[in-house]
C-alpha positions in Angstrom: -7.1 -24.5 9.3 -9.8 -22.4 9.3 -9.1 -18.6 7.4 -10.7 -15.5 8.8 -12.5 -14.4 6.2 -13.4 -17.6 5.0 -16.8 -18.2 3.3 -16.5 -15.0 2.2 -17.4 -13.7 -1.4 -16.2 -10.4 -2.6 -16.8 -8.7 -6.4 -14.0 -6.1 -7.5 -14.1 -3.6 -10.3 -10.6 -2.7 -10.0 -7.9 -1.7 -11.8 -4.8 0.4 -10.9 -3.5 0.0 -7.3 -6.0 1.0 -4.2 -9.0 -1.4 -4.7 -6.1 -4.2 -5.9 -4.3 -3.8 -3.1 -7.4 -4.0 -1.1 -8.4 -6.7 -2.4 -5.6 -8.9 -2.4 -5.7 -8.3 1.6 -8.9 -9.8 1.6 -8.4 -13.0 -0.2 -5.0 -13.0 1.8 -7.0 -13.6 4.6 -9.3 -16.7 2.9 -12.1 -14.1 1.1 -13.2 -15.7 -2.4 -12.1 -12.0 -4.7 -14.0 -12.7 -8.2 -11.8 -9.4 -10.4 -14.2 -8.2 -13.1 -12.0 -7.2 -16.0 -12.4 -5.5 -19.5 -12.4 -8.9 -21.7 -9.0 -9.7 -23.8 -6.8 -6.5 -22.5 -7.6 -6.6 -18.3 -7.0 -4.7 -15.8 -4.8 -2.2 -17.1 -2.2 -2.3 -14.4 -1.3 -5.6 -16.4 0.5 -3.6 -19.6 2.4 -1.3 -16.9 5.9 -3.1 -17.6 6.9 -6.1 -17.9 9.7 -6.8 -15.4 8.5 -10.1 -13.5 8.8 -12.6 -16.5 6.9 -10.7 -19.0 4.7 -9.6 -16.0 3.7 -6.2 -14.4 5.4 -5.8 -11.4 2.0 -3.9 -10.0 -0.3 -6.7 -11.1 1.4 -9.5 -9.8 2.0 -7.3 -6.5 -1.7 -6.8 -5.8 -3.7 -9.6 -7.7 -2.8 -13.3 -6.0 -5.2 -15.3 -4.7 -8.3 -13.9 -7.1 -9.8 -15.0 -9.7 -10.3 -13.0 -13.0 -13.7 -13.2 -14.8 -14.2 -10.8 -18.2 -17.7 -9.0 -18.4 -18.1 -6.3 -21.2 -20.3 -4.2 -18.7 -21.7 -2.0 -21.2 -23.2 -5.2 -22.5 -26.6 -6.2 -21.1 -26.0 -9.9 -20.9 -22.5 -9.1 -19.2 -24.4 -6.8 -16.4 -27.2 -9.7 -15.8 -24.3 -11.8 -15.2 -22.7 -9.4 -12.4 -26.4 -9.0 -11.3 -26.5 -12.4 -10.6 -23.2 -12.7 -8.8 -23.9 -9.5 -6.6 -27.2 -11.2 -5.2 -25.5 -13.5 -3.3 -21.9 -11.5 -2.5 -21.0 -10.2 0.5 -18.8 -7.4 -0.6 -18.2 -5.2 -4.0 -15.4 -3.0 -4.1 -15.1 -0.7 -7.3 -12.7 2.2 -7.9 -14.2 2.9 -11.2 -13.9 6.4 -12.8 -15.9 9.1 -10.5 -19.8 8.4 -10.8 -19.4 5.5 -13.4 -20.5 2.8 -10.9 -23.8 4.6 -10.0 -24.5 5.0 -13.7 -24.7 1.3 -14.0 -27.1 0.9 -10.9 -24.2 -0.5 -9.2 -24.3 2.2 -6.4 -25.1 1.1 -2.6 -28.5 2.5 -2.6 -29.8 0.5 -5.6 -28.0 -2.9 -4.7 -29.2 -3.1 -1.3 -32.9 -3.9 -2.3 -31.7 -6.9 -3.9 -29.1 -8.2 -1.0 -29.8 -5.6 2.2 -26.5 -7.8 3.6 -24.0 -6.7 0.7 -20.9 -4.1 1.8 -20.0 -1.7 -0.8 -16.7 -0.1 -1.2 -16.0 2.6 -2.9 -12.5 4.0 -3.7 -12.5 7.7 -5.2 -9.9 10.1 -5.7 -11.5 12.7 -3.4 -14.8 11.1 -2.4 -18.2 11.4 -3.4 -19.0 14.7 -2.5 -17.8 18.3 -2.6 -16.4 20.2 -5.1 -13.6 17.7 -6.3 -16.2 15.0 -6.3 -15.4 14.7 -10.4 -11.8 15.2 -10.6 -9.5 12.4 -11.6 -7.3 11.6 -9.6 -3.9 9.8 -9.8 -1.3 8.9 -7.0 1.5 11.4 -7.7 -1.4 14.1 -8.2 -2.8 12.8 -4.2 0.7 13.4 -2.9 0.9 16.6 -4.4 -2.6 17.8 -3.0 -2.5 16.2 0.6 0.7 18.3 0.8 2.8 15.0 0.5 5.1 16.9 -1.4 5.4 19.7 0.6 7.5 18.4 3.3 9.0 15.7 1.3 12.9 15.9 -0.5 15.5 18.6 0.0 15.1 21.5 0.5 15.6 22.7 -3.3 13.4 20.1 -4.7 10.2 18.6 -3.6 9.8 14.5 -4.2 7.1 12.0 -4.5 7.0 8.5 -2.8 9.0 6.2 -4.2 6.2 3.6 -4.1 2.1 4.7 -5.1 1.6 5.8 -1.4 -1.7 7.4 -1.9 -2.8 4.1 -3.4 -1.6 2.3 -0.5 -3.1 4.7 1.6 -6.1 4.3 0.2 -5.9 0.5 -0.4 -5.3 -0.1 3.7 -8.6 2.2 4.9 -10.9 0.2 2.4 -9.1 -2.6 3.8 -9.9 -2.0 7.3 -13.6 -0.3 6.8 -14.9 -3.5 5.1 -13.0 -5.7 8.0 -15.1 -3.4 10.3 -18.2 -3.7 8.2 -18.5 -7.2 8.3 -18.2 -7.2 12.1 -20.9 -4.9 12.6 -23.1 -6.9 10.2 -22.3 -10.2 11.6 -23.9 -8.5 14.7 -27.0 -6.7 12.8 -27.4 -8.5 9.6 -27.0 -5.3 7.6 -24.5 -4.2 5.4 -23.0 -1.3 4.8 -21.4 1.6 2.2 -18.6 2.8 2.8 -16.9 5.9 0.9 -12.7 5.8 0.7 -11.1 8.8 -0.4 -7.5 9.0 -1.7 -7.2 12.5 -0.6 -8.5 11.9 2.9 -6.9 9.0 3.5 -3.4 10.5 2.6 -3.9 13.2 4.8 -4.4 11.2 7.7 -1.4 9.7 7.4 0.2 13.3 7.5 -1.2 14.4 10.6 2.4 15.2 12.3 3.3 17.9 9.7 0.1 19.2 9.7 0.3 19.7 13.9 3.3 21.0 13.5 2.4 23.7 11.1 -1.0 24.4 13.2 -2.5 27.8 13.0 0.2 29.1 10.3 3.5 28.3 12.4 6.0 27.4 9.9 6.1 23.5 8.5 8.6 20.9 8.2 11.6 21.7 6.4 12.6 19.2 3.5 15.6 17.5 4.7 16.3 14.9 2.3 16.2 11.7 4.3 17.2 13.5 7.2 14.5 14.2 9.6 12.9 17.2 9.7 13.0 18.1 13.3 15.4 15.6 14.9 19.2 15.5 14.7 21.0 13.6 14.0 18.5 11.4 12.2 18.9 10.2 8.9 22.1 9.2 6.6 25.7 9.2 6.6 28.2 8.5 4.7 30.9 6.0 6.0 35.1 5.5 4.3 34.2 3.1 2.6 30.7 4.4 0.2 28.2 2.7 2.4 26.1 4.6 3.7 24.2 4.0 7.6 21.1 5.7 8.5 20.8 6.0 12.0 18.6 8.3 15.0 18.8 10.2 18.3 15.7 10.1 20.4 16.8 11.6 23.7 19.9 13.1 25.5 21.0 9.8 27.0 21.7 8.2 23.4 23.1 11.9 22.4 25.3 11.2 25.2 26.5 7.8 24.4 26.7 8.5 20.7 29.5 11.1 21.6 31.1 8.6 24.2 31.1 5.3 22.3 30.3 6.2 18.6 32.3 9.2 18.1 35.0 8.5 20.8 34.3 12.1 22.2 32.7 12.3 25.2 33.5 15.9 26.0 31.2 16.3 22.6 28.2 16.1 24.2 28.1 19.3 26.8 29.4 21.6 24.0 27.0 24.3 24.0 26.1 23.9 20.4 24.4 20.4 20.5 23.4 20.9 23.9 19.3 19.9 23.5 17.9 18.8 20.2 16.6 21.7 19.5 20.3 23.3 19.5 21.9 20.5 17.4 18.8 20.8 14.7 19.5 24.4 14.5 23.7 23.6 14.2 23.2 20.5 11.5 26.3 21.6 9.5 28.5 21.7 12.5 27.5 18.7 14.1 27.6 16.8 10.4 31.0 17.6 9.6 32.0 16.3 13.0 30.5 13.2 12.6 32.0 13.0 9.0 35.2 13.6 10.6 35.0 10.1 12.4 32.6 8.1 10.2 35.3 9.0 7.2 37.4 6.7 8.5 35.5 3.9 9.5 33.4 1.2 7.0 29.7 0.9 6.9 30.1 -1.8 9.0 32.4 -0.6 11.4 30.2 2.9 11.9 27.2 -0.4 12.1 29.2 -2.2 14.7 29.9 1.0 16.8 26.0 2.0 17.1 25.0 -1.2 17.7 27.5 -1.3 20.9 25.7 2.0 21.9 22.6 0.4 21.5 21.9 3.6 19.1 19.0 2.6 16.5 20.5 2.1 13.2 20.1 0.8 9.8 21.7 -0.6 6.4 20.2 2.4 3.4 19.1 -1.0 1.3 18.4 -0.8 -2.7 16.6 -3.7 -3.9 18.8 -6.0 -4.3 19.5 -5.8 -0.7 15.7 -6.3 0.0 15.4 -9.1 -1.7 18.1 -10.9 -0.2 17.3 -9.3 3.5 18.7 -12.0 5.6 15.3 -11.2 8.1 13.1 -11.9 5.7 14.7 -15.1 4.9 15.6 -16.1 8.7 12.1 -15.9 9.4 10.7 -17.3 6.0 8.8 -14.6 4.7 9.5 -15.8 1.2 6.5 -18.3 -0.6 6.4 -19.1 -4.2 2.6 -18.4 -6.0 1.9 -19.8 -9.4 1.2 -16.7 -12.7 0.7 -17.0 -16.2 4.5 -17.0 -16.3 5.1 -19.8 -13.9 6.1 -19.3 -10.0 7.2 -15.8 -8.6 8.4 -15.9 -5.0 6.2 -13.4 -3.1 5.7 -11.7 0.5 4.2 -13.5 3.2 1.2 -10.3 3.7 2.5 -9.1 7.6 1.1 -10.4 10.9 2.3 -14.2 11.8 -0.5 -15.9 13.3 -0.4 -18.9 15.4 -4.4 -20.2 14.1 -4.2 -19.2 10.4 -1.7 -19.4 7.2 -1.9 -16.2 4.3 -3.4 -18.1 1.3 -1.0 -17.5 -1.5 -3.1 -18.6 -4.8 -1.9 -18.2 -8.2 -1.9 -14.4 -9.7 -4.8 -15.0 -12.4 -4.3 -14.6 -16.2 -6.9 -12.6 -17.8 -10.2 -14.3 -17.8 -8.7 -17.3 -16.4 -12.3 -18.3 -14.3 -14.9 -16.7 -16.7 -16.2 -19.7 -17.9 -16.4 -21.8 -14.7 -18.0 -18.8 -12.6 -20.5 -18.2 -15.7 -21.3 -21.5 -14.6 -22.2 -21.1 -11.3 -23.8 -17.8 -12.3 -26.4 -20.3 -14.1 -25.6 -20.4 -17.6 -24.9 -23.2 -19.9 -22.4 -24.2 -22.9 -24.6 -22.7 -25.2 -25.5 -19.3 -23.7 -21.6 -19.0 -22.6 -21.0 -19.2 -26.4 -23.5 -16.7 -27.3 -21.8 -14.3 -24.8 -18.2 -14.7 -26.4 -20.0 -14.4 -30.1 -21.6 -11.2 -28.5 -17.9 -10.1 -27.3 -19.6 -9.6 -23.8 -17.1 -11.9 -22.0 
């Protein structure tokens, strides 16, 4: 079996969440991810909590498959030894604080005379230009500035994410870019830099409020998990505490709804919930009727109803009811990988494939490869001693 990215050699300096998460995608997909990390404390996602058997719940999220080498890079003999590695690597991903990378000559323009073939990644809060160029920049702070919070809670109080969405955000267009880089080199021979903002790459993803505010027409009202412009679309409560989320789409599932889920067809030619647009501007009315009927049915009675209406609907899951999504487990998404603190059951990464299977390595412990990649970077017994009695590694 034969993984795409196979043969493949990338060099993170990474902590936190976006060049992680990158990352990990890569040596998902068979790419060789050597993690540079401060020696003895790591990465330091690793100290966020401790929740998977003494484990962060981030680091073991984003780091699989990698292996962790320490470098003190303020060190000379530490930087000779990433020198070294970055001559022959095909990628380096960093999402160091803004400008730190360049200070060390680790920038695209000065690493491309020593290997024109290498793809550099870089992973900024706002990007390397402009006047945020030197602001730092945190997920919640993103979501706030792309306007993430804007159209996001009820209407009394804005929310954030529950999950580090900017991050992720950020994470998936490095992801891609390199993918796309290596491509176009394996057709040139060069390489590539590529430039990933946090701020930009949030704001793609909210393109539809944007549009819909365009030219200073009014945005999306917070509706809690409702949807903003559709109705009904969101939650509700059943009889029995559950609660079903379900959506409309068009008048023909509008009319069904009132005919099979409600039991009321004469429902759905009343005036007031004539169009969408008519039953977004009536929410109150049309919730309270649809409270009326779901009050007396269970979760999985309302369920049962919606699916005989062929209405799109779904189970409001916590985490324990993730975990145990009988999906997920019917179609064996589930795979132990090896940590520090023994196996952890993890995620297949999405996208079956019939030529290739995810790799799934071990999540590294702190330094866990330094001494066998110093190896390969040339060095012997001796000199790997002097660079531990230095503190460099």
């Amino acid at each position: 079996m034969t993984l795409p990215l196979q043969g493949i050699t990338v060099v993170s300096l990474e902590h936190a969440i976006a060049a992680p998460f990158c990352t990990r995608q890569l040596a998902d997909l068979g790419a060789r991810v050597i993690k540079v990390e401060r020696p003895e404390v790591g990465d330091f996602a690793r100290a966020y909590d401790q929740r998977v058997n003494g484990l962060s719940s981030h680091f073991v999220w984003t780091n699989r498959s990698k292996e962790s080498l320490t470098l003190d890079l303020k060190n000379p003999q530490a930087m000779a030894v990433l020198k070294t590695l970055l001559a022959s690597a095909d990628v380096l991903v960093q999402n160091l604080a803004p400008g730190a990378a360049a200070r060390m000559g680790l920038d695209y323009a000065t690493l491309q005379a020593s290997n024109p073939r290498l793809v550099v990644c870089d992973i900024s809060g706002y990007g390397e230009d402009g006047p945020y160029r030197d602001k730092k920049a945190y997920d919640l702070l993103i979501q706030s500035e792309a306007g993430f919070l804007s159209v996001t809670g009820t209407p009394e109080q804005p929310s954030k994410a529950g999950n580090s969405i900017a991050d992720i955000a950020a994470g998936m267009y490095a992801y891609t870019n390199i993918l796309a880089a290596l491509l176009r080199r394996g057709h040139t021979g060069e390489g590539a830099h590529i430039d990933v903002s946090m701020l930009e790459s949030l704001a793609e993803w909210m393109g539809f409020p944007m549009y819909y505010a365009y030219e200073g027409a009014t945005p999306p009202p917070r509706h809690a998990a409702s949807h903003a412009t559709i109705y009904p679309y969101g939650p509700f409560a059943a009889g029995d505490g559950g609660t079903v989320m379900l959506g409309l789409q068009n008048e023909r599932e509008w009319k069904v709804f009132c005919e099979v889920v409600l039991r009321d067809a004469a429902l759905a030619v009343d005036p007031r919930f004539a169009s969408n647009a008519q039953r977004n501007a009536n929410r109150e009315a049309l919730a309270a009727r649809i409270d009326e009927t779901f009050s007396t049915l269970s979760a999985d009675q309302v369920l049962a109803r919606l699916d005989e209406a062929q209405i799109a609907n779904a189970r409001m899951n916590d985490m324990a009811g993730l975990w145990a999504h009988p999906q997920l487990k019917a179609r064996g998404r589930w795979l132990p990988v090896g940590s520090p603190a023994g196996d952890i059951p993890a995620l297949l990464p999405p996208g079956r494939s019939n030529r290739w299977q995810p790799r799934m390595d071990a999540v590294p412990a702190v330094g866990q490869h330094t001494d066998a990649l110093l190896r390969e970077a040339g060095l012997d017994d001796a000199a790997i001693a002097a660079l531990r009695a230095a503190g460099a590694v």
